[in-house]
N, C-alpha and C positions, 0 to 999 in steps of 0.2 A: 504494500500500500504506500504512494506516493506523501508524503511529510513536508511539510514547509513547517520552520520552528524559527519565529521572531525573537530575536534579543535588542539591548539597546533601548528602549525607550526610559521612560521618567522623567521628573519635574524638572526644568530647564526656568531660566528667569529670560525675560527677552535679554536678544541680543546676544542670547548662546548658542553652543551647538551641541547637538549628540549627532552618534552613527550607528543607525539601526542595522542589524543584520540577520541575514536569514538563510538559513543551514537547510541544504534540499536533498533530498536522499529518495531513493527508487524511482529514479530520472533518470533519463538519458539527457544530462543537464543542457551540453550543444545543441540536443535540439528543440529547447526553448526560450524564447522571450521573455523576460525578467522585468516584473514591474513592481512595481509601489503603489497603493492606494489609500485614501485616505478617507475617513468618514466622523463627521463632528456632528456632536447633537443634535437630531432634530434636521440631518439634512443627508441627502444621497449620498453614497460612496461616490469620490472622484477619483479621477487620473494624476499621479503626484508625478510619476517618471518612469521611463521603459526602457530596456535595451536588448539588442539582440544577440545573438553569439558572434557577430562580427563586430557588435561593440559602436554600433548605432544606437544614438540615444535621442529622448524625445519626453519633452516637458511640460506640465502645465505650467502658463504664465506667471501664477502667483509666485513659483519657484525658481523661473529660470534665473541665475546669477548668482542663488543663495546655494542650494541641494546640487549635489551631485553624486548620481547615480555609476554603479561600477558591476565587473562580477570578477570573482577569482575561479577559475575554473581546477584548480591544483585541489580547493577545500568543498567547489559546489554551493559557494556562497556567493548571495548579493548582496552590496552594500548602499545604506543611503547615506551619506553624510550631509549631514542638515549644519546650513550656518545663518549667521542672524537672526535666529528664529525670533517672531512675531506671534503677539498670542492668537491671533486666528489661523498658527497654523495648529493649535490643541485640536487633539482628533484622537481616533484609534486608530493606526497604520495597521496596512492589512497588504502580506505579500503574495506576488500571485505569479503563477505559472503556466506558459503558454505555450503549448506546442506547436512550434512554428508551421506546421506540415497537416495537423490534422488537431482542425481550432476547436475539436469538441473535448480533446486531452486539454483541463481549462482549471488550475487548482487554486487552492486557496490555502493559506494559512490561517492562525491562531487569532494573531492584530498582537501587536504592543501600545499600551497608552500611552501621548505623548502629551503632556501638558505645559504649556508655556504662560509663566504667570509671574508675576513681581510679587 
């Protein structure tokens, strides 16, 4: 059975950073799409950041120049690194796996809380 396990999150004061990661196992890791998602109170899960096994990346606005998205393929991990955070980026991160070839292989992980507060 397919496993996405978030680590990294917790309480951040604006203006910080953490780096979420997430350890993926019973994958053929290259041949998925590696993303980020994010979903805060009371509102739809969004798009935070994607990449592919060639290492094509791709972002939502609120994020581009702050977050940067990565994978290690040696440990089968992706990384977020979140800088300047803003407290509207408090959410539950939620990572997710895409099979590049056949989009109904479509996973999810756990979420990590990410709160950003003074």
């Amino acid at each position: 059975q397919v496993q996405l396990v978030e680590s990294g999150g917790g309480l951040v004061q604006p203006g910080g950073s953490l780096r979420l990661s997430c350890a993926a196992s019973r994958i053929i890791f290259s041949r998925y799409v590696m993303g980020w998602y994010r979903q805060a109170p009371g509102k739809q899960r969004e798009l935070v950041a994607t990449i592919t096994s060639g290492g094509s990346t791709n972002y939502a606005d609120s994020v581009k120049g702050r977050f940067t998205i990565s994978r290690d393929y040696s440990k089968n991990t992706v990384y977020l690194q979140m800088n300047s955070l803003k407290v509207e980026d408090t959410a539950v991160y939620y990572c997710n796996a895409r099979d590049a070839f056949l989009s109904s292989l479509n996973y999810w992980g756990q979420g990590t809380q990410v709160t950003v507060s003074s």
